[in-house]
N, C-alpha and C positions, 0 to 999 in steps of 0.2 A: 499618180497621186490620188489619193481619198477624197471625193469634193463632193458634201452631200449639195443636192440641188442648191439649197437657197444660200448657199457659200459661194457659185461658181463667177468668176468673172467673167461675165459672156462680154463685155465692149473692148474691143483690143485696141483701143487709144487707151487704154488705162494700163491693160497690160504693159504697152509700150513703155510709160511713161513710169513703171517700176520698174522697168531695165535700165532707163537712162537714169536715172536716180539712184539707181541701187545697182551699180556693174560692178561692185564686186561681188564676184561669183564663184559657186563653188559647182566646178566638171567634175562629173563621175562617169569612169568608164572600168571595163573589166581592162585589168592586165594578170598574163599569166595565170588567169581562171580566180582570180582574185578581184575584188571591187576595191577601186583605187581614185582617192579627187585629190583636188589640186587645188588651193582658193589662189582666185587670180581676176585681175579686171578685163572685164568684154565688153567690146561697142559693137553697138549696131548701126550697120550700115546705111544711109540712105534710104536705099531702098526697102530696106526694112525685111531682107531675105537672106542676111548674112550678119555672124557674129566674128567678128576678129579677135584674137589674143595670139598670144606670144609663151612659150615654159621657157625655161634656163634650160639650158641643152642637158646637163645631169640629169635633169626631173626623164624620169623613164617613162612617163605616162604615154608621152609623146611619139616614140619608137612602134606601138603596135595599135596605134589609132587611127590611120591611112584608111579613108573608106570605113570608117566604122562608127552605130552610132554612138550617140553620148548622149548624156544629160546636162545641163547647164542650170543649174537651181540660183534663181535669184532673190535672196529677201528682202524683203519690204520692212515696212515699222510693224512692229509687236509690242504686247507691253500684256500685265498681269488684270487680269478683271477681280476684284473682291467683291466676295457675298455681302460681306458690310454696307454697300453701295444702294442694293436694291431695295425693297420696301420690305421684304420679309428675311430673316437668318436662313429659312427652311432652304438654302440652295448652298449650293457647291463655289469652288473658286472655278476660271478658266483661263483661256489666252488668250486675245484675240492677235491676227497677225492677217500678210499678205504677201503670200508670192506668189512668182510666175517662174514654169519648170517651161525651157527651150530643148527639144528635141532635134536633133541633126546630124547628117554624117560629115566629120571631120574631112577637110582639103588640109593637108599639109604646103606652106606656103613655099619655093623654092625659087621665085621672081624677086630677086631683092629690090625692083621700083615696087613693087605691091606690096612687100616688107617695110619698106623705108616710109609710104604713105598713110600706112593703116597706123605704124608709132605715131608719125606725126599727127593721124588726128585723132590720135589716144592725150597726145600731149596739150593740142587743141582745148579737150572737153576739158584736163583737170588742170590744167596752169589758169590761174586768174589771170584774168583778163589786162589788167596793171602791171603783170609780170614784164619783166625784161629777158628772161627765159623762149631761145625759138631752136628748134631743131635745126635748123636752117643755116642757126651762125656755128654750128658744131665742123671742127675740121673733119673732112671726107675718109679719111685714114682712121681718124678716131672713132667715127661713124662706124664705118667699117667693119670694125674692130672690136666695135661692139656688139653691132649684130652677129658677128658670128659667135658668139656664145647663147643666144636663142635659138628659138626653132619658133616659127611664126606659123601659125594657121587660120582654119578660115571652117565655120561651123553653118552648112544650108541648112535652114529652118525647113523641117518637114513637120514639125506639131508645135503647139505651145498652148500650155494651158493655166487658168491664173485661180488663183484660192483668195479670199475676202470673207475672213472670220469676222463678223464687226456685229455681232450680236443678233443678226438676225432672226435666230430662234424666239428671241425674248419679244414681251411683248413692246410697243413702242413708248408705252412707259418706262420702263424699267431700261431702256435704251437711252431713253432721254435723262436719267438719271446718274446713268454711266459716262453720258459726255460728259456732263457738269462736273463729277467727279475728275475725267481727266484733264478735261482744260484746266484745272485750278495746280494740274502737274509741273514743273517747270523742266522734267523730260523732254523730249526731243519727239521720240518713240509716242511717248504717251498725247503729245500734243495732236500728232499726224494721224494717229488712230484714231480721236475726236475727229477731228477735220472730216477726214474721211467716214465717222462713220453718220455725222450730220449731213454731209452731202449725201449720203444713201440714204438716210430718212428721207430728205426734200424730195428724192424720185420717188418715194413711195406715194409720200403724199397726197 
């Protein structure tokens, strides 16, 4: 990935904390001499040296990915910057955005207690918490049964690198201009790229 210096996310608690937030993810790997993803949701592990996912046994990405590595692109909030916003017309539109690309060679998962754990706590992070929904009350056969239409694996992190577009080129005016601008957004995107890009002013500070 392209990251001029004052974009790079050098703190990997922040890194981290765009994967758990943002796990759906899109793997790319070559198949067949061809570049081929998949979007799909990955957790990380505890330890924080492992991504888990699952493909539908169809998805072919899966078949020549043993040992091989990949990419796992994960994004963050984005949203649109206008020239309108700054104190002069004399500039350009841009984007600001945030991701973090996971590097690693694919473990194809063939333990099915290692299979049946890593769903469960896929189901853990996105069932609300109120939910009456557990893996747990699911009949064993049905289980089963299901899994075998996956293929589960397991991604070692051997790089990870994060990108944090939030204006920093500009000066801390014309930054402070562009929060105001998007907090007043009632986006999602737009809100968290303020957030975000006011807590990197305070470090500057």
């Amino acid at each position: 990935m392209y990251i001029p210096k004052q974009f790079a996310l050098k703190e990997l608690a922040v890194a981290y904390e765009v994967i758990q937030e943002n796990g759906f993810a899109t793997l790319c790997s070559m198949h067949k001499g061809i570049p081929f993803a998949t979007h799909l949701p990955l957790l990380l592990n505890k330890e924080k040296n492992y991504l888990y996912g699952h493909f539908a046994r169809p998805n072919p990405q899966w078949k020549d990915i043993d040992n091989k590595m990949v990419l796992a692109i994960f994004h963050g909030p984005h949203c649109y910057i206008s020239p309108s916003w700054y104190e002069t017309n004399q500039a350009v539109p841009t984007w600001n955005y945030v991701t973090v690309h996971v590097y690693g060679e694919v473990e194809l998962i063939e333990d099915e207690v290692e299979l049946t754990d890593a769903l469960h706590e896929s189901v853990l992070k996105y069932e609300a918490p109120e939910s009456s929904y557990k893996m747990q009350d699911l009949n064993a056969d049905f289980l089963a049964g299901m899994t075998k239409g996956i293929q589960g694996f397991k991604i070692k992190i051997n790089k990870m690198e994060g990108k944090a577009k939030l204006s920093q080129n500009h000066s801390v005016h014309r930054q402070e201009l562009v929060i105001k601008q998007l907090e007043k957004s009632l986006k999602a995107d737009e809100q968290k790229i303020s957030i975000l890009m006011r807590r990197n002013l305070n470090k500057e500070q």
